[in-house]
C-alpha positions, 0 to 999 in steps of 0.5 A: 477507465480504471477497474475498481475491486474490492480488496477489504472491509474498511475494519480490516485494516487498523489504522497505522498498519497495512495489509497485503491484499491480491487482485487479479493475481497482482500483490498490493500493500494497503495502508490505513492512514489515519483512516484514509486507505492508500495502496501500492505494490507490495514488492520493495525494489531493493530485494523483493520485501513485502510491504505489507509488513513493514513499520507504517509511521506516517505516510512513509513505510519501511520495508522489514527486510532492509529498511528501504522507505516508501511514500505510500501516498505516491509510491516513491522511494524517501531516500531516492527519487527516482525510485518509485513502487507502482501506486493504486487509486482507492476508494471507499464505498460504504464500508468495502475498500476497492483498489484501481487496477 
């Protein structure tokens, strides 16, 4: 069973933007999509970019290192398939935003 923590307050992160939040030592992006939160790793796969940071338009991410596209809602990579970023359940109570892991 997954263990829900609590990772943000619902106002924290804007919708349109992301946020990078830790749990358990671990370093997750979290994304606001038009008010429905998503959260995977925050370490791009081409060269170890932070998530977090990059330009959200849509679902899809881009890394602000090297441009590489992520999915947020999946954690698969727009330009390669195969490619995949590990992705978290979310969920929101009240107004605390909790990520499975």
């Amino acid at each position: 069973m997954a263990n829900f923590v609590k990772v943000a307050e619902v106002g924290d992160v804007a919708p349109g933007t992301g946020k990078c939040v830790e749990v358990n030592g671990r370093q997750i992006a979290l994304f606001n999509v038009d008010g429905k939160f998503h959260a995977i790793d925050n370490t791009c796969l081409h060269r170890g970019g932070p998530l977090a940071e990059g330009e959200l338009d849509g679902t899809v991410v881009t890394c602000p290192w090297h441009a590489w596209q992520y999915d947020v809602t999946s954690g698969v990579n727009v330009m390669d398939d195969t490619e995949r970023v590990d992705c978290f359940a979310v969920e929101v109570r009240g107004d605390s935003v909790l990520v499975a892991v």
